[in-house]
N, C-alpha and C positions, 0 to 999 in steps of 0.2 A: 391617246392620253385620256384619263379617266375623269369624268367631269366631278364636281365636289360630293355633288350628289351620289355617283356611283361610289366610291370613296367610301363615305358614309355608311352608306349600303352595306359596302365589303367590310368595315368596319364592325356594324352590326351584328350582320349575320355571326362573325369568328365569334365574336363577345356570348353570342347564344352556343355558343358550338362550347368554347370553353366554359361556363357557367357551370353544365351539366358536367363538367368532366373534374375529375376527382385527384387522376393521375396523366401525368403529363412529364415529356421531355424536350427538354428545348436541342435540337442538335447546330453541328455546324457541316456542310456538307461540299465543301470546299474544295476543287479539285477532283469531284466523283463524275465519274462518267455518266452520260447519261444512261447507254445502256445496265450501268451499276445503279443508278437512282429505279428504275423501272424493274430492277432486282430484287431490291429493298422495296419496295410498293408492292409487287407480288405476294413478297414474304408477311408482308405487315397485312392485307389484304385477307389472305391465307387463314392469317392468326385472328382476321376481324378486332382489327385497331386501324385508327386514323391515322393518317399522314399529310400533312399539309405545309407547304412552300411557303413562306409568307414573308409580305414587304415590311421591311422593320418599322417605319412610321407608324405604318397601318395597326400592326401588330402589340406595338407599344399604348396605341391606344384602347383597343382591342381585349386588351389583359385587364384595364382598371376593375375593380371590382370581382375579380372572379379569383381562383385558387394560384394564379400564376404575377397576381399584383406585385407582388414583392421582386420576380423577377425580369421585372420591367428594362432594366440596364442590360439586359442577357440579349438584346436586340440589335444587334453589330454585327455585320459581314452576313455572309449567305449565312441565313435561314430556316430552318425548319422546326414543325411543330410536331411531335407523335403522341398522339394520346388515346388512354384509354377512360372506355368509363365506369369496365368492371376490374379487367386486373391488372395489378401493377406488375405482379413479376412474369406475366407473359410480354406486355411489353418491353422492361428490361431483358429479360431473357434475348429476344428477338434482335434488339436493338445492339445488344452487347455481342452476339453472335457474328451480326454483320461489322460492326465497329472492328475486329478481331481479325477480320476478312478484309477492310477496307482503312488503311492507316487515313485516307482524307476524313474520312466520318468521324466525328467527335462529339464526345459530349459539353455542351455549356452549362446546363443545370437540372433539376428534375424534381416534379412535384408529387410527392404519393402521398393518397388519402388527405389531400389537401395541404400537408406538409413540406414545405419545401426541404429537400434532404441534397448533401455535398455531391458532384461526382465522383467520387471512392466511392459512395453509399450505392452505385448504382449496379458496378460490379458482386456487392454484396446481395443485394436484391437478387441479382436474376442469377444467385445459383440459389435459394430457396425454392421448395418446390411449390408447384403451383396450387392452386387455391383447389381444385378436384382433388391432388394428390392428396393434398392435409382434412381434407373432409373426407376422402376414403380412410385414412390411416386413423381419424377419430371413431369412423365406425366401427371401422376394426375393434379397436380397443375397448369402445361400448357394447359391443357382440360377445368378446370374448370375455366379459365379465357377466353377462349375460348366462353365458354357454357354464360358464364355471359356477353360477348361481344354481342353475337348473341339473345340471351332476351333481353337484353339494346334497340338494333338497333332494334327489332320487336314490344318492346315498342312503339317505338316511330311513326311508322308507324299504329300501332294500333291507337295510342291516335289520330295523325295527321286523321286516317280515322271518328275516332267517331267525330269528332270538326268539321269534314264538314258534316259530316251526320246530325250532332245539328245546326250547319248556313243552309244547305238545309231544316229542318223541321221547323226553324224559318221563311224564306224568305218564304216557301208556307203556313205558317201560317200568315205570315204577308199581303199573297198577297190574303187570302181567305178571 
């Protein structure tokens, strides 16, 4: 049994863990096998997101203060915390994957960008694409105005060359 002090401690530290973290899902994981939990752990691992078991007391405490305050009554039955602290829809994505896989795994609620948003909201989330996908498909789209910038302007230097090439062939046709 854990003395007050340790408690505390364990307390603390979650409260520093969630501070930084921006997005967050509270699950419920109820009836999963263990070799299924160590499934989910690889995969979350993998994708470099946290996962963590936590005692509701502990955890209820744990939240005051930081992005997850509000879902303080979400702390009932088995437990768990997933969070990230860059992107929200790798964690949904991941989450929602396994969820789909595992009717025990459920969601209780979910915090992105310090927001607390519904569970419908979370299915929405992870089929968005990821945050490299939509910074590629921005560059994209700043290239290819770019690229049509830079054909426009050598158009024009093209056409401007041929129309004095055609005045030079006319004047020495004129003056022959």
């Amino acid at each position: 049994m854990k003395t007050r002090i340790q408690k505390q401690e364990e307390i603390e530290t979650l409260r520093q863990e969630l501070e930084q973290m921006a997005n967050a899902m509270i699950v419920s994981f109820q009836g999963l096998t263990v070799a299924k939990d160590q499934q989910l752990r690889q995969q979350l691992r993998e994708a470099q997101l946290s996962y963590r078991v936590v005692k509701n007391t502990l955890a209820a405490r744990a939240v005051e203060g930081t992005p997850l305050a509000e879902l303080r009554d979400q702390f009932v039955g088995p437990t768990a915390i997933a969070y990230s602290e860059r992107d929200p829809v790798a964690l949904a994505k991941v989450l929602t994957k396994f969820a789909k896989e595992n009717a025990q795994f459920t969601f209780k609620a979910g915090v992105v960008e310090g927001r607390v948003i519904a569970v419908k909201d979370i299915n929405s989330l992870a089929t968005l694409p990821s945050k490299e996908e939509l910074v590629g498909k921005v560059m994209f789209l700043v290239n290819a105005q770019a690229q049509r910038l830079a054909v426009a302007i050598a158009g024009t230097a093209r056409n401007l060359a041929v129309v004095l090439s055609e005045v030079a062939k006319q004047k020495e046709a004129a003056a022959s």
